[in-house]
KOLTOR-145828 format. One record per residue: x, y, z of N, C-alpha, C in turn. Coordinates in nm, 2 decimals, decimal comma. Layout:
N
[[X; Y; Z]; [X; Y; Z]; [X; Y; Z]]
...
***
This chain:
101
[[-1,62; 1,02; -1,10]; [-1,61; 0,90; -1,17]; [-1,46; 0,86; -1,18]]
[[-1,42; 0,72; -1,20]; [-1,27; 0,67; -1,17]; [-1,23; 0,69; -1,35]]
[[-1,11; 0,64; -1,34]; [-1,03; 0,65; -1,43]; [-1,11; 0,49; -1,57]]
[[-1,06; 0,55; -1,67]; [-1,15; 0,40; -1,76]; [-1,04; 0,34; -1,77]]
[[-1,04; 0,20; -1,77]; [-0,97; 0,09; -1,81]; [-0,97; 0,06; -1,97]]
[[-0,80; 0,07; -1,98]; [-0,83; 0,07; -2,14]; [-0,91; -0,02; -2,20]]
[[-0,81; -0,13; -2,17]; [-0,82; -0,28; -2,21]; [-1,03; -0,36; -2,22]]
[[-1,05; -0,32; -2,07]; [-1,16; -0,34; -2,03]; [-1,31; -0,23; -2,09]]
[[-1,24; -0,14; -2,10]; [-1,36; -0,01; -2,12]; [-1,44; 0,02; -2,00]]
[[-1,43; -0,05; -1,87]; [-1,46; 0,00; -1,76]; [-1,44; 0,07; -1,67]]
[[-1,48; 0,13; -1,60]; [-1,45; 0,25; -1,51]; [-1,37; 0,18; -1,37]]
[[-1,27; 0,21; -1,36]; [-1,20; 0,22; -1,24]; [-1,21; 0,27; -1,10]]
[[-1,29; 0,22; -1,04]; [-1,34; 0,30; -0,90]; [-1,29; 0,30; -0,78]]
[[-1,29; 0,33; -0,71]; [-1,26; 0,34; -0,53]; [-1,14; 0,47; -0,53]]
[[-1,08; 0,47; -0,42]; [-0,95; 0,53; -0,34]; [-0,86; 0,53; -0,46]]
[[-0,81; 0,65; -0,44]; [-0,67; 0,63; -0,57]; [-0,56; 0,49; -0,52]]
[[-0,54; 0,43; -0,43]; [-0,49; 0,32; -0,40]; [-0,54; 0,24; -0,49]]
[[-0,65; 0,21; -0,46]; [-0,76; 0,09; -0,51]; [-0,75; 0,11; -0,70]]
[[-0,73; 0,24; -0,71]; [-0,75; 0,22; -0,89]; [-0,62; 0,18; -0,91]]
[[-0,51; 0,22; -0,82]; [-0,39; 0,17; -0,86]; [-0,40; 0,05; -0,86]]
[[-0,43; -0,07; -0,79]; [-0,41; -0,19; -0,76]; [-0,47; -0,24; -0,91]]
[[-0,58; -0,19; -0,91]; [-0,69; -0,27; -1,05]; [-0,64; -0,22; -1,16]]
[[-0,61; -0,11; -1,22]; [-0,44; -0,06; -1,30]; [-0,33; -0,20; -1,34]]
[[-0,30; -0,21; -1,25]; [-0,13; -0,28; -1,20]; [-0,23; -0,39; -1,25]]
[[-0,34; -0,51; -1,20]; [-0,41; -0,60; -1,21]; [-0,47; -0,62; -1,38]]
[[-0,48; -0,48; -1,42]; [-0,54; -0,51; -1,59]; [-0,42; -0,49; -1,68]]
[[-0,36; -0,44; -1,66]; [-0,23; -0,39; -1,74]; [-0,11; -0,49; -1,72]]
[[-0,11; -0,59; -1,61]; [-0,01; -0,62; -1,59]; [0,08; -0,57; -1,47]]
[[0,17; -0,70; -1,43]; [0,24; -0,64; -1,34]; [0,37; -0,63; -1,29]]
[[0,45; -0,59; -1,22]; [0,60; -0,62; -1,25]; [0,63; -0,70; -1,14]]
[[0,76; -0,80; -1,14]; [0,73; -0,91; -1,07]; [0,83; -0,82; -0,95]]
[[0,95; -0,68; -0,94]; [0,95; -0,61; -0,85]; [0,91; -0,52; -0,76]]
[[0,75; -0,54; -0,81]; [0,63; -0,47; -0,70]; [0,51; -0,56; -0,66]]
[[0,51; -0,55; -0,53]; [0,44; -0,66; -0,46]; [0,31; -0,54; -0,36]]
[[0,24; -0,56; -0,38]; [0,14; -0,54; -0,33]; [0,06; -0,59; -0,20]]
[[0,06; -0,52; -0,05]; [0,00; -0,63; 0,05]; [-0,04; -0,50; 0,17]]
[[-0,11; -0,65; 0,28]; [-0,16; -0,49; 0,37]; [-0,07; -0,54; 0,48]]
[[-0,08; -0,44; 0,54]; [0,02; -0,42; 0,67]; [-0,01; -0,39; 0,79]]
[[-0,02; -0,41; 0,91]; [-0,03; -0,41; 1,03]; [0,03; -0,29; 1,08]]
[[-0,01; -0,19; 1,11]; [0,03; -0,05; 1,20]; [0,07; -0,08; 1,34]]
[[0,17; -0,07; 1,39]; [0,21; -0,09; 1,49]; [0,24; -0,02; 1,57]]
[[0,26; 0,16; 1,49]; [0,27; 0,28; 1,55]; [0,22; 0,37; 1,44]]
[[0,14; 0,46; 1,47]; [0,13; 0,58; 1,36]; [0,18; 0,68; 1,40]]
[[0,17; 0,79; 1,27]; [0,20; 0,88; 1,23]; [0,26; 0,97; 1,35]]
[[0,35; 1,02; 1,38]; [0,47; 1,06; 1,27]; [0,55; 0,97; 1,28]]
[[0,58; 0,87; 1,34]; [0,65; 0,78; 1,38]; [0,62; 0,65; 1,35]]
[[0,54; 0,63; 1,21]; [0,47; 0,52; 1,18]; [0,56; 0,39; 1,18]]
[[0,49; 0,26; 1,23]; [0,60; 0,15; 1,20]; [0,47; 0,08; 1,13]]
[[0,49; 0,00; 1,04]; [0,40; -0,11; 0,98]; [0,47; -0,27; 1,01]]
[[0,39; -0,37; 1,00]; [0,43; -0,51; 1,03]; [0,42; -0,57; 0,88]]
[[0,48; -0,63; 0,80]; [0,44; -0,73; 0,73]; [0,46; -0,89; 0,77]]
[[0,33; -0,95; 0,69]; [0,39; -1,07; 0,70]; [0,48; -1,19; 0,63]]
[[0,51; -1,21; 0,67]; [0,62; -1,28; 0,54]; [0,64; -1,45; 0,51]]
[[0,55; -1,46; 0,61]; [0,49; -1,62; 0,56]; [0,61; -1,69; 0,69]]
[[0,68; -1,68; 0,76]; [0,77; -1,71; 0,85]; [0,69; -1,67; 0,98]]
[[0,78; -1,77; 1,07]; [0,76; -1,68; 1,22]; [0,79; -1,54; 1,27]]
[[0,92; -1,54; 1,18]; [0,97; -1,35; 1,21]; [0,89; -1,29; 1,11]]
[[0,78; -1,15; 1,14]; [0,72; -1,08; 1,09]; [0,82; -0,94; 1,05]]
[[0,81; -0,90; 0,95]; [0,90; -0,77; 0,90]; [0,82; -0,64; 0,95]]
[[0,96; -0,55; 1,04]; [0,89; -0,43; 1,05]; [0,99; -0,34; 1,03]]
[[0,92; -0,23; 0,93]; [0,96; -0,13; 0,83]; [0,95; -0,02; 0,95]]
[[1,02; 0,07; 0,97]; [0,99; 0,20; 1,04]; [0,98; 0,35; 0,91]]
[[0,93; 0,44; 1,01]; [0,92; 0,55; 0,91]; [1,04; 0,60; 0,81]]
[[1,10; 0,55; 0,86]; [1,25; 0,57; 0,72]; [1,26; 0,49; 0,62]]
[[1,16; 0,35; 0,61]; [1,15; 0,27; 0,48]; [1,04; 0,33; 0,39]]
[[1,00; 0,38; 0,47]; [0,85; 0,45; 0,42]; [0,84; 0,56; 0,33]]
[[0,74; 0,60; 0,25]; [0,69; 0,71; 0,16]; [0,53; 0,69; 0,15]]
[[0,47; 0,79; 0,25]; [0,35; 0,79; 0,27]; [0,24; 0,85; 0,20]]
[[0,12; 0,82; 0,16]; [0,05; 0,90; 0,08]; [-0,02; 1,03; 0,13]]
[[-0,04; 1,13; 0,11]; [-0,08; 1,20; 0,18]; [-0,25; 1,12; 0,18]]
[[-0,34; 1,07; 0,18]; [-0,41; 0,99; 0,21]; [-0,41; 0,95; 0,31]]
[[-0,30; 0,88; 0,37]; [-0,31; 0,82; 0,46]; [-0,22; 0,93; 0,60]]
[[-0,17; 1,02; 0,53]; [-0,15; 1,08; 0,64]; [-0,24; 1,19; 0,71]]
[[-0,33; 1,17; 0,61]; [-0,51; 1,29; 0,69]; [-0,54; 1,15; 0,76]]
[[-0,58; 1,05; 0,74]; [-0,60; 0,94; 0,80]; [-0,55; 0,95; 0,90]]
[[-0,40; 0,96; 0,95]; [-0,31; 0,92; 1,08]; [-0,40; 0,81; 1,10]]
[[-0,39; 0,64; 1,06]; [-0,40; 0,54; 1,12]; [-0,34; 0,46; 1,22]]
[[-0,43; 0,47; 1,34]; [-0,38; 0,41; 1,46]; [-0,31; 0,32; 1,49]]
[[-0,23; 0,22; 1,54]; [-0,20; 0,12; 1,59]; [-0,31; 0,05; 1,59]]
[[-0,29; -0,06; 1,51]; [-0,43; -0,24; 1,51]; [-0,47; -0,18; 1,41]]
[[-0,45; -0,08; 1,31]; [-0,51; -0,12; 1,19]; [-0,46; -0,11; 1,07]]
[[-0,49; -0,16; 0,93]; [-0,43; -0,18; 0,87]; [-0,45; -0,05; 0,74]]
[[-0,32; -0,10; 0,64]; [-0,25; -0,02; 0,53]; [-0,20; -0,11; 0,37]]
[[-0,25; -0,04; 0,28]; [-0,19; -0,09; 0,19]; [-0,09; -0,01; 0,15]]
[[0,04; -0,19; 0,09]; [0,17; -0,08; 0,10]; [0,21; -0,14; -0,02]]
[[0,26; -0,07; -0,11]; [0,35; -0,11; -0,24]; [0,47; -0,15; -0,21]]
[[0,51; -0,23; -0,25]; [0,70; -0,25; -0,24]; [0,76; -0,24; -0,35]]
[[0,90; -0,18; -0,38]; [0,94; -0,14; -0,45]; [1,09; -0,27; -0,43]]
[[1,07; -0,34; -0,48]; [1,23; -0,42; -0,48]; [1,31; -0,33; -0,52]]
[[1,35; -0,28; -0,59]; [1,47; -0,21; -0,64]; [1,52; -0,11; -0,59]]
[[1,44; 0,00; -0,49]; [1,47; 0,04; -0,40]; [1,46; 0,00; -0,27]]
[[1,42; -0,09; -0,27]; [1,38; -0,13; -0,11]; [1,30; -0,05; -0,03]]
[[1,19; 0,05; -0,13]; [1,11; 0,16; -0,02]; [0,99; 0,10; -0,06]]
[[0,92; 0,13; 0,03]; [0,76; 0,10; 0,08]; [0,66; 0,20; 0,06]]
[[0,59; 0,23; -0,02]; [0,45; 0,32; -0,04]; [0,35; 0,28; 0,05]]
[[0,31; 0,35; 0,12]; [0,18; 0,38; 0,22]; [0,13; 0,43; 0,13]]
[[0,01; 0,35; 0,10]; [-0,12; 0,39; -0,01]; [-0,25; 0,46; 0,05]]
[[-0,30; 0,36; 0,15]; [-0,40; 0,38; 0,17]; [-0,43; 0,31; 0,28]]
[[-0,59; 0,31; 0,39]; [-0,55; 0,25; 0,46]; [-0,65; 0,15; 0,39]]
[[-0,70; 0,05; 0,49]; [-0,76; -0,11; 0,47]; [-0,85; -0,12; 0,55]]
[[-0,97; -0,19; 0,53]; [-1,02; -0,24; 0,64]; [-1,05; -0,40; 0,64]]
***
């Protein structure tokens, strides 16, 4: 069973990603963490992700922006598929959560 939601009194379910997001979603959120999925363009150990950024030039983070979940690293997600990634403005590092489908 997931984690209860204070506020709500409901149960929090899915992937620890997923309760994170619904967390961050009932509680509030900070406007230096952005939440999104990502396009795998190389995996694991050499993972690169794609974001998109609403422009023609797409952002790509390599494994040195990165801090990966171990989730997603039993996963090793292929190339063509996707990831949810946290952003951290203030460090400029990226959380690999989980993947997506």
């Amino acid at each position: 069973m997931g984690v209860m939601g204070k506020k709500s009194g409901l149960p929090i379910q899915g992937s620890p990603a997923s309760q994170m997001v619904q967390l961050i979603s009932t509680f509030g959120h900070n406007k230096d963490v952005t939440i999104e999925v990502a396009l795998v363009t190389a995996s694991l150990p050499d993972m690169k992700i794609k974001l998109k950024t609403g422009s023609d030039d797409d952002f790509i983070l390599d494994r040195y922006d990165l801090i990966i979940s171990g989730t997603v690293i039993v996963a090793n997600p292929p190339a063509g598929s996707y990831v949810i990634v946290i952003g951290d403005d203030d460090t400029s590092k990226f959380f690999v959560m989980d993947t997506a489908n």
